[in-house]
C-alpha positions as a printed Julia matrix, in Angstrom:
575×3 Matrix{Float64}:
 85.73  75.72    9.81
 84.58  73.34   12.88
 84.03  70.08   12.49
 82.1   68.09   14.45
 83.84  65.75   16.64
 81.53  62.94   15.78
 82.0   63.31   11.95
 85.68  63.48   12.67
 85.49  60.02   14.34
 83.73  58.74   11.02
 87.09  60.29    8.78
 89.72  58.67   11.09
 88.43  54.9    11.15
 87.97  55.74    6.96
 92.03  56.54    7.51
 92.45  53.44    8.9
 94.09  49.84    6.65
 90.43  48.61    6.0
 90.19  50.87    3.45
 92.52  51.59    0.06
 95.14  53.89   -0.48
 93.67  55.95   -3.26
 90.47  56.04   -0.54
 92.53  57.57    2.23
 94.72  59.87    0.07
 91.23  61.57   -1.34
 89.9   62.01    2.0
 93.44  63.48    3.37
 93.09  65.66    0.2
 89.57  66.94    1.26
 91.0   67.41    4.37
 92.92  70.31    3.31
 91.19  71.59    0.43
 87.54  71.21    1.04
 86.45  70.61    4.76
 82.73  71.68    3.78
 83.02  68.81    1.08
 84.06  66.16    3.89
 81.72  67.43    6.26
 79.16  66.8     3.19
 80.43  63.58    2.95
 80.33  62.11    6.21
 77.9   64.05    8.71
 75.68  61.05    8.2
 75.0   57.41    6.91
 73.58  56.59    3.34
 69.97  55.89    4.32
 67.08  53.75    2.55
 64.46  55.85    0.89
 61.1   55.18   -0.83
 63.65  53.95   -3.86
 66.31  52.01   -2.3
 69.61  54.1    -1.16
 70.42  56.79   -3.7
 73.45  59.15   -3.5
 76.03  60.99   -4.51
 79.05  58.72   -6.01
 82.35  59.73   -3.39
 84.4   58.76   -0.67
 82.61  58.7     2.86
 79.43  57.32    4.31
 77.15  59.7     2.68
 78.36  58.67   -0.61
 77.6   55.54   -2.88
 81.03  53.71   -2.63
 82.45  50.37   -3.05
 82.7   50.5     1.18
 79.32  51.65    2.03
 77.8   49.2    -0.87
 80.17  46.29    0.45
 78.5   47.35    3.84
 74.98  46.88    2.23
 75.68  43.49    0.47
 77.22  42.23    3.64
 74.18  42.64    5.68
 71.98  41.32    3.3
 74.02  38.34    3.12
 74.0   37.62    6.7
 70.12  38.63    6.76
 69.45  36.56    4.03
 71.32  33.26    5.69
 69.58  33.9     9.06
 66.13  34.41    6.91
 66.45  31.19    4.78
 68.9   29.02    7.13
 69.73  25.81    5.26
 68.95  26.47    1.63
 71.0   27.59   -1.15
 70.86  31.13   -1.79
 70.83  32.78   -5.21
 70.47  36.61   -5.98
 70.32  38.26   -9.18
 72.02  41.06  -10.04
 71.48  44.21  -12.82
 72.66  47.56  -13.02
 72.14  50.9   -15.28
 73.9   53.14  -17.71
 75.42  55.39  -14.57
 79.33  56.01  -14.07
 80.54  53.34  -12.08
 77.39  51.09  -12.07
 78.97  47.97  -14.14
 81.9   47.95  -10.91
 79.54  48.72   -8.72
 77.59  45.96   -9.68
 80.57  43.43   -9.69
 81.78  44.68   -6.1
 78.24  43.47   -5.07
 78.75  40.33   -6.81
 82.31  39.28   -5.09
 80.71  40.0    -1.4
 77.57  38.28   -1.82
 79.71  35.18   -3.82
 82.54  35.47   -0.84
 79.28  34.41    1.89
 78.48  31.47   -0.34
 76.23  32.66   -2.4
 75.07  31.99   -5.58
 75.2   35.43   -7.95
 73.77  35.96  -11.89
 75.08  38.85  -12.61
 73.61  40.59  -15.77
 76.79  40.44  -18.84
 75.47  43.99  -19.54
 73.46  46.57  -18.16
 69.47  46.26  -18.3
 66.45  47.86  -17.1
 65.06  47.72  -13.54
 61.97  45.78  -14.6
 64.04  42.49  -16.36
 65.87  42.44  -12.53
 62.54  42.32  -10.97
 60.91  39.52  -13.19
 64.76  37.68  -13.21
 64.41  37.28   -9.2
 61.25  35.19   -9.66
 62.13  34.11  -13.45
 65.23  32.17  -11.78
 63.96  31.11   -7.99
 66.26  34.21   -6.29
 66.08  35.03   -2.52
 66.51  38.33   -3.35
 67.92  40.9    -6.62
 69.79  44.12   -6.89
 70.17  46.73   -8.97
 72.55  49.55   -9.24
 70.63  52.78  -10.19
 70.09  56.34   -9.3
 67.08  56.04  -11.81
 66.64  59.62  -12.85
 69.17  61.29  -10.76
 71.6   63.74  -11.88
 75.39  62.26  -13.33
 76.76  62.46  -10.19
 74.5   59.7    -8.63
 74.3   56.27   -8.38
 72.35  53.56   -6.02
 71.08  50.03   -4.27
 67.33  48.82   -4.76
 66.91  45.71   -3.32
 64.32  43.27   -4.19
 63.1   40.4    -2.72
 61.74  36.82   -3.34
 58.26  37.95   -4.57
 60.39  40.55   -7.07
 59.04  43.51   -5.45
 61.28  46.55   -3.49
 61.9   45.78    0.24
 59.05  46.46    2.31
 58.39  46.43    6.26
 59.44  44.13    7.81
 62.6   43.23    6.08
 63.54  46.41    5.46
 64.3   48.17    9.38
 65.78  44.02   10.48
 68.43  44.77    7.27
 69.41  48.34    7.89
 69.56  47.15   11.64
 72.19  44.27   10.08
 73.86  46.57    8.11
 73.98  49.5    10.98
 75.82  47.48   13.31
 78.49  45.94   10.34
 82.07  47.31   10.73
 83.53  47.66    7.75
 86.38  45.46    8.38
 83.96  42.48    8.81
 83.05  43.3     4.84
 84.02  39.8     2.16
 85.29  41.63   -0.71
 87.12  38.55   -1.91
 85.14  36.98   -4.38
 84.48  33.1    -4.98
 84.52  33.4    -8.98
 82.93  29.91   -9.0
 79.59  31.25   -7.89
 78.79  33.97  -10.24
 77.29  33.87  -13.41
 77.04  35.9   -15.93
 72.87  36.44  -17.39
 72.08  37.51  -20.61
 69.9   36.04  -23.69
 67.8   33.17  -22.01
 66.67  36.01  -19.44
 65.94  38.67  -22.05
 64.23  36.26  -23.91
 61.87  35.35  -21.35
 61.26  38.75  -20.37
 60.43  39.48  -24.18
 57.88  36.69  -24.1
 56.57  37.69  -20.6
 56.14  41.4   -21.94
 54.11  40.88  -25.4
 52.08  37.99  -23.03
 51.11  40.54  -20.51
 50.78  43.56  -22.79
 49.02  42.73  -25.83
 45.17  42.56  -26.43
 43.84  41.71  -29.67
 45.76  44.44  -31.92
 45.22  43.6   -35.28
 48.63  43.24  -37.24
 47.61  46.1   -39.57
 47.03  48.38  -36.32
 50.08  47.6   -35.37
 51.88  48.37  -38.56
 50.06  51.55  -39.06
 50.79  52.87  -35.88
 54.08  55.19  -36.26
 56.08  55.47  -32.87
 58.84  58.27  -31.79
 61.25  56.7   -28.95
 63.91  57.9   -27.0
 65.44  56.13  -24.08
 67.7   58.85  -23.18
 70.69  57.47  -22.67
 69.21  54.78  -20.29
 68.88  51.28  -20.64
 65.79  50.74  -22.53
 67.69  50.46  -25.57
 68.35  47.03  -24.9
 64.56  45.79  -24.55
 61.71  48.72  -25.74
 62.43  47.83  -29.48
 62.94  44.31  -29.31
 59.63  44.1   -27.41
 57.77  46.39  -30.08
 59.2   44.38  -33.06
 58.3   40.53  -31.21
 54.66  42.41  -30.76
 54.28  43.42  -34.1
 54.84  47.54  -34.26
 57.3   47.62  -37.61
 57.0   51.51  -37.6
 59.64  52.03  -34.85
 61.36  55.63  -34.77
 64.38  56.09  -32.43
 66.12  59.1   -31.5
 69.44  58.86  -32.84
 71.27  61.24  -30.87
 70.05  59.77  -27.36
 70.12  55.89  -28.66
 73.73  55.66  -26.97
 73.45  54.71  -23.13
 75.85  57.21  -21.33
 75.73  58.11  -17.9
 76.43  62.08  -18.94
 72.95  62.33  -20.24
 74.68  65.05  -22.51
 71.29  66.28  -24.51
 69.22  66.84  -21.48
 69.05  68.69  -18.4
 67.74  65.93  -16.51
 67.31  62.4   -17.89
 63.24  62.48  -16.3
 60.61  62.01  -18.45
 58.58  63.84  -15.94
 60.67  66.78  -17.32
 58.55  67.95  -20.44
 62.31  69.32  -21.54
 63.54  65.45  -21.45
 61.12  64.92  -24.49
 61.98  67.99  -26.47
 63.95  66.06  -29.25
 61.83  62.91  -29.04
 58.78  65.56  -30.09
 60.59  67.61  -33.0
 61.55  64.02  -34.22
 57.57  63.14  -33.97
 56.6   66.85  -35.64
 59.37  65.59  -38.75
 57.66  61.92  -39.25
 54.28  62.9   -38.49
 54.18  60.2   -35.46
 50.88  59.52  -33.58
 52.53  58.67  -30.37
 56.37  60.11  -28.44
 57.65  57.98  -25.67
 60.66  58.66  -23.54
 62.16  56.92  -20.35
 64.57  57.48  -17.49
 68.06  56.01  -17.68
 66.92  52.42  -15.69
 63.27  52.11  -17.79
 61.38  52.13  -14.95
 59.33  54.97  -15.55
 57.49  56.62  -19.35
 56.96  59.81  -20.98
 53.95  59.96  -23.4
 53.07  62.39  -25.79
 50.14  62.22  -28.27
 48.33  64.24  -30.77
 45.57  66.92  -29.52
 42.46  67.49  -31.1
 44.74  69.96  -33.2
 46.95  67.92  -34.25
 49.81  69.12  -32.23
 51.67  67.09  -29.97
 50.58  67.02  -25.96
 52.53  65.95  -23.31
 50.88  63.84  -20.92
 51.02  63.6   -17.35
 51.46  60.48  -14.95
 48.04  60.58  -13.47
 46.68  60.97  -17.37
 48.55  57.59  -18.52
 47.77  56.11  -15.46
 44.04  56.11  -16.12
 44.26  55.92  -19.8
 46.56  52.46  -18.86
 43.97  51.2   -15.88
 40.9   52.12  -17.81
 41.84  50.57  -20.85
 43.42  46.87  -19.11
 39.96  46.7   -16.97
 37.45  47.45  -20.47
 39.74  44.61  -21.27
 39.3   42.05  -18.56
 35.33  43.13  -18.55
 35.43  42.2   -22.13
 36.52  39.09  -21.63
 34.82  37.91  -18.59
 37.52  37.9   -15.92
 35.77  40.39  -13.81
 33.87  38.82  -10.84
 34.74  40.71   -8.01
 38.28  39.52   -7.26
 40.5   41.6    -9.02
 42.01  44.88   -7.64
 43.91  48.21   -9.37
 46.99  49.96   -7.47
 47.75  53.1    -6.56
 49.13  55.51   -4.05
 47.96  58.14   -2.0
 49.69  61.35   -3.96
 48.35  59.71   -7.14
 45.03  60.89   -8.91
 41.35  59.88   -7.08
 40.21  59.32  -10.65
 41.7   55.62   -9.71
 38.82  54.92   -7.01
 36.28  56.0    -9.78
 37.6   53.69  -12.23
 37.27  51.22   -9.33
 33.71  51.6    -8.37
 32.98  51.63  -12.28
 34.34  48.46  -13.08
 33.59  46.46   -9.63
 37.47  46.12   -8.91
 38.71  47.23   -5.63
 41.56  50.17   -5.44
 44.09  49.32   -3.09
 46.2   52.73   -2.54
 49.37  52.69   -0.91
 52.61  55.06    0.2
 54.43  56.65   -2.74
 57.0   53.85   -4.3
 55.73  50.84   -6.06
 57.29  48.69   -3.59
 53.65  49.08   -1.5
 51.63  47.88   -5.05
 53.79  44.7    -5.27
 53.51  44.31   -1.22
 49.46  43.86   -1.77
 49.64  41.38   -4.3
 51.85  39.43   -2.14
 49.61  40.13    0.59
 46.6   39.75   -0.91
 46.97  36.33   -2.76
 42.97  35.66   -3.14
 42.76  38.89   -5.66
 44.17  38.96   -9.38
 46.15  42.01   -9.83
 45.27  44.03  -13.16
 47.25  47.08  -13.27
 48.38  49.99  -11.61
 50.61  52.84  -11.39
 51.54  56.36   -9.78
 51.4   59.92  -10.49
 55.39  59.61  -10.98
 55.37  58.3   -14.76
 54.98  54.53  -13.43
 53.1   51.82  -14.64
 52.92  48.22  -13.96
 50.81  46.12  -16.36
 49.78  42.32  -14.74
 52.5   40.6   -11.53
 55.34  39.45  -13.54
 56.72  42.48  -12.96
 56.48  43.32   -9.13
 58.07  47.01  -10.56
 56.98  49.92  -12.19
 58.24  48.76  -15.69
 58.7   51.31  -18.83
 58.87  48.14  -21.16
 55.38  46.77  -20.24
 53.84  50.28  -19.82
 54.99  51.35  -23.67
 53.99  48.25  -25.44
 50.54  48.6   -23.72
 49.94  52.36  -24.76
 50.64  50.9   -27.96
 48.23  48.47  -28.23
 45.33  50.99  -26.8
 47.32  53.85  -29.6
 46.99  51.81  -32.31
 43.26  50.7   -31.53
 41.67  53.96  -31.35
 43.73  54.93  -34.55
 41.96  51.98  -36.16
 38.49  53.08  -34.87
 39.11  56.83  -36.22
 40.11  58.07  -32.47
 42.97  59.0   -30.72
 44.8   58.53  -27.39
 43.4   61.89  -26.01
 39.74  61.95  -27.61
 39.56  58.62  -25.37
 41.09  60.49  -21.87
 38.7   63.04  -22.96
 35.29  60.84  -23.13
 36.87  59.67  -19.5
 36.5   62.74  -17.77
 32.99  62.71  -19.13
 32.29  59.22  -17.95
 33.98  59.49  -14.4
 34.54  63.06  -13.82
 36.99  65.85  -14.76
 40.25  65.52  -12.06
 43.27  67.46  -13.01
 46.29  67.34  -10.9
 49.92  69.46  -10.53
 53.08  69.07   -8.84
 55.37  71.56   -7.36
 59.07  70.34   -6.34
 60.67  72.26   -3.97
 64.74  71.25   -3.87
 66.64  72.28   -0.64
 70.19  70.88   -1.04
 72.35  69.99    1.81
 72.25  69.96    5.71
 70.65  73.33    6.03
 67.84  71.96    3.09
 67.49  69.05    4.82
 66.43  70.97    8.01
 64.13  73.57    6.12
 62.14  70.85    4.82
 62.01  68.99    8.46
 60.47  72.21    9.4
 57.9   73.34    6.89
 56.53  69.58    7.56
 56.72  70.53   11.1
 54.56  74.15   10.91
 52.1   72.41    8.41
 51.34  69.75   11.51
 51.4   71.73   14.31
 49.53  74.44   12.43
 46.84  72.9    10.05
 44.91  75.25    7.58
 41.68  75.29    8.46
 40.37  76.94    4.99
 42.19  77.26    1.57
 40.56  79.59   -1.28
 37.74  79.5     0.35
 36.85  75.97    0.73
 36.74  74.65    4.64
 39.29  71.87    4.86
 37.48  69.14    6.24
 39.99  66.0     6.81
 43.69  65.92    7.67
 45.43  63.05    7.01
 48.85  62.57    9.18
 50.35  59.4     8.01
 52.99  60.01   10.16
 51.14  59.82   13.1
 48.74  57.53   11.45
 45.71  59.86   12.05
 42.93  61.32    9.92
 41.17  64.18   11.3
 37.79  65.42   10.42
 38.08  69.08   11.17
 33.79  69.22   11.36
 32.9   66.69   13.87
 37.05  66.44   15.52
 36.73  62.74   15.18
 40.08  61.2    14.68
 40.61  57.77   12.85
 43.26  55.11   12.85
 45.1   54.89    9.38
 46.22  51.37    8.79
 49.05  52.44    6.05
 52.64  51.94    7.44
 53.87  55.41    9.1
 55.47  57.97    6.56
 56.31  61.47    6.73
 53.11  62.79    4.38
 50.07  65.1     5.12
 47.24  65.62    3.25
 44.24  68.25    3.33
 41.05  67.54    1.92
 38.89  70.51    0.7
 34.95  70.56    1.4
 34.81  71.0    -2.78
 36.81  67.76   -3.18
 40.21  69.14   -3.68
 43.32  67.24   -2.07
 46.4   68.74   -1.32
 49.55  66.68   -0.25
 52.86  67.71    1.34
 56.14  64.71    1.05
 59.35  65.34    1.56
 61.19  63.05   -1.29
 62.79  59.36    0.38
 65.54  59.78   -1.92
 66.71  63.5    -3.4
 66.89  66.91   -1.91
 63.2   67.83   -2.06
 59.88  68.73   -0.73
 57.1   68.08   -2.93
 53.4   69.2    -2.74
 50.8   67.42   -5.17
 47.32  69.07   -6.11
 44.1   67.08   -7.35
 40.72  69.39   -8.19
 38.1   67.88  -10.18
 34.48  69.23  -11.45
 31.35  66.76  -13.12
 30.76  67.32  -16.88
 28.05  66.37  -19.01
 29.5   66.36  -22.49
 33.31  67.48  -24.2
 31.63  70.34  -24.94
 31.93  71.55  -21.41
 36.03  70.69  -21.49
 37.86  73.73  -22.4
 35.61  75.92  -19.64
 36.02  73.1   -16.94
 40.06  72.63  -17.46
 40.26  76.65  -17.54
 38.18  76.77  -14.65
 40.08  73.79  -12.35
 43.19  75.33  -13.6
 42.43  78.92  -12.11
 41.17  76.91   -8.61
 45.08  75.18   -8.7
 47.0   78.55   -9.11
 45.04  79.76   -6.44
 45.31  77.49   -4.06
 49.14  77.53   -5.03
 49.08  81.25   -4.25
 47.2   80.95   -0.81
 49.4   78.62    0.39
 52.5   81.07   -0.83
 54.51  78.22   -2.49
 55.83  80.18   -5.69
């Protein structure tokens, strides 16, 4: 087959001395056996998504590597001493359950030690959330940790964090990959200073633990908490190491783990994918809940960044739950909460993005709290607390299973997000309810909104292009009507416009560009189009909603919103 002469540039410098042996002979070896597999692997660079850099794990400079990591951590070092010229730097470092993420982690550790800096390095691996409350827990410039968070096997990754504790955000982001873009690799440390790394492990949890039950708890009683029976799985991921040592310092004594998925391993060998968004993911977790009679399942992905929740129906059965469903449940619970106790007075805010449910701007409006929405990725949630120091964050989360109780956490963090179902769980147990009778008086209070999400996976360079262009028809072609409803705004936040389609006024939107489109119906419906920042994949996210007067009206109005999704769905051809 032909290979382009520019990728073939890329594969002789990676044949070069700067790089090992058992590098070279692979690539030689791909050569010969698999050119489509080294075009694959080098037709482009590793780029930052929404998530940090996620890839496949390989030779080349689309694959996660110790070269194209060194390449990373060297730029960030040299951003980081032109950013904070003169002072000591520290970074903390964490890293996942994933093949290859505990070397990973201490290739990241030699380079940034070998420019000087000062490393703690987690002795194990830990969730995503402890790394993001360790960067401000121990004064760090910045934190990293290795993850592909739900990825398949094959993956791994870089999400970098900054001072504040939350993701890179705009500016920093673009100056580093700028850094990093014009690195060679031969100008990469790899020789560590041993001196300046160490290793993190108990005085870190241990703060986290305290930070957690601070942040999450509300007034349980300790008989709530004992009567409230809990199914758990963390899937092979890494909130093993915190979820039940967090439930047991809060009180919950009625802990129930899966066995067979207690083991971290980056196989993930009971599941088909390691996502809790995956109703399959929880399949065990539930049959173990169904055995022991449990009021409440959760699940979550391998770095414990984002939940599963499943509770009992009005039948009795178990119910999955979706991320817009715990989101609310989460926000409207935390702000009865703050009300109760006085700390509402006009300065407080709730986060969440624009794909997520408009159920949040209800809450909102309810409560006198302002709703700050934001791109997809929680990076834009910790961005406005930094950039909005005058307000007191609450809460806040995204359709995507993520939740982020309080700011100590500048993440969306599975550890904080379980022990607070819990407390809200085990309270409406106590008062005779349940978990879903209390998302059910919601949609009564602020309005029945149901959303769905269709994922659309288009591997490779010829994916990759077929996504480019469906974004590209939907622009240049807008939908003026969809089952029957006159669409009546387009929002373009890549060309930061929103359109109203009745009067052809155009506004400015003041959200950082992304490449995201959303149609609003004339019947309130809101349909969004994103290609992923991080996997193979084109999603499109649906939100209709409908005004009830009592739970009587609930089983017509969800049959009724369901039947408006599938069509819409059907107009739009997206089986």
């Amino acid at each position: 087959m032909h290979i382009e002469q520019t990728i073939l540039d890329k594969v002789n410098e990676w044949l070069t001395p700067t790089f090992d042996q058992k590098t070279q002979d692979e690539i030689t070896e791909m050569m010969t056996s698999s050119p489509k597999n080294l075009e694959e692997s080098f037709y482009k660079n590793l780029e930052f998504g929404t998530g940090g850099m996620r890839g496949v794990m390989g030779v080349g400079t689309n694959r996660i590597n110790k070269y194209t990591l060194g390449k990373n951590t060297q730029g960030l070092s040299d951003y980081l001493k032109k950013s904070f010229a003169g002072e000591q730097l520290k970074v903390a470092i964490a890293y996942d359950c994933r093949h290859n993420s505990d070397t990973l982690a201490k290739v990241v550790a030699d380079v940034f030690s070998a420019n000087g800096i000062q490393v703690y390095l987690f002795s194990d691996m830990r969730p995503t959330p402890e790394l993001s409350f360790a960067v401000r827990y121990l004064n760090c410039h910045a934190g990293i940790v290795l993850t592909a968070s739900h990825n398949p096997p094959e993956y791994n990754g870089y999400k970098v964090y900054w001072q504040d504790g939350g993701q890179l955000v705009p500016p920093n982001d673009a100056e580093i990959v700028q850094v990093i873009e014009n690195l060679k690799y031969d100008e990469i440390k790899f020789t560590a200073n041993e001196s300046l790394i160490q290793y993190i492990d108990v005085d870190v949890d241990n703060a986290f633990i305290a930070s957690t039950v601070e942040n999450a708890s509300f007034n349980t009683s300790a008989q709530a908490r004992q009567h409230l029976k809990i199914a758990y799985t963390s899937l092979h991921g890494t909130s093993i190491k915190m979820v039940p040592k967090v439930l047991e310092k809060a009180g919950y004594t009625d802990v129930n783990i899966v066995p067979e998925q207690a083991e971290p391993n980056g196989d993930f060998p009971t599941v088909i994918s390691p996502n809790p968004e995956e109703p399959e993911a929880l399949t065990m977790a539930i049959a173990m809940a169904n055995k022991i009679n449990a009021d409440i399942v959760f699940g979550t992905d391998p770095d414990s960044d984002r939940l599963g929740v499943a509770v009992r129906n009005n039948k009795g059965e178990m119910q999955l739950l979706n991320g817009n469903q715990t989101m609310v449940v989460m926000t409207q619970y935390l702000l009865e909460q703050w009300k109760k106790a006085g700390k509402i007075d006009g300065k407080q805010f709730i986060g969440s993005t624009i794909v997520s449910t408009p159920m949040m701007l209800e809450l909102a409006s309810a409560y006198d709290v302002e709703c700050k929405v934001g791109l997809t990725g929680f990076k834009w949630i910790a961005k406005f607390i930094r950039d909005f120091p005058e307000l007191k964050f609450i809460g806040g989360g995204e359709e995507s299973f993520g939740f982020m109780v309080g700011d100590a956490v500048r993440d969306k963090d599975a550890v904080g997000a379980i022990l607070l179902m819990c407390e809200i769980a085990a309270q409406a147990k106590e008062k005779g309810s349940s978990v879903y009778k209390e998302l059910q008086q919601m949609y009564v209070d602020f309005g029945f909104y149901k959303e769905h999400l269709i994922s659309i996976t288009k591997k490779g360079i010829e994916g990759a292009n077929e996504i480019k262009q469906m974004m590209v028809d939907m622009r240049e072609n807008p939908v003026a009507e969809i089952n029957g409803q006159r669409v009546i705004m387009v929002e373009d936040y890549q060309n930061s416009t929103a359109k109203n389609l009745l009067t052809d006024e155009v506004e400015t939107l003041h959200i950082p560009k992304s490449d995201v489109l959303i149609y609003y119906l004339e019947d309130g419906s809101k349909i969004c189009a994103r290609p992923s920042g991080t996997e193979p994949k084109i999603k499109f996210y649906f939100s209709v909603n409908t005004a009830i007067d009592g739970l009587e009206e609930l089983q017509t109005a969800e049959s009724f919103l369901d039947t408006k999704i599938k069509n819409i769905i059907s107009e739009m051809q997206l089986h």
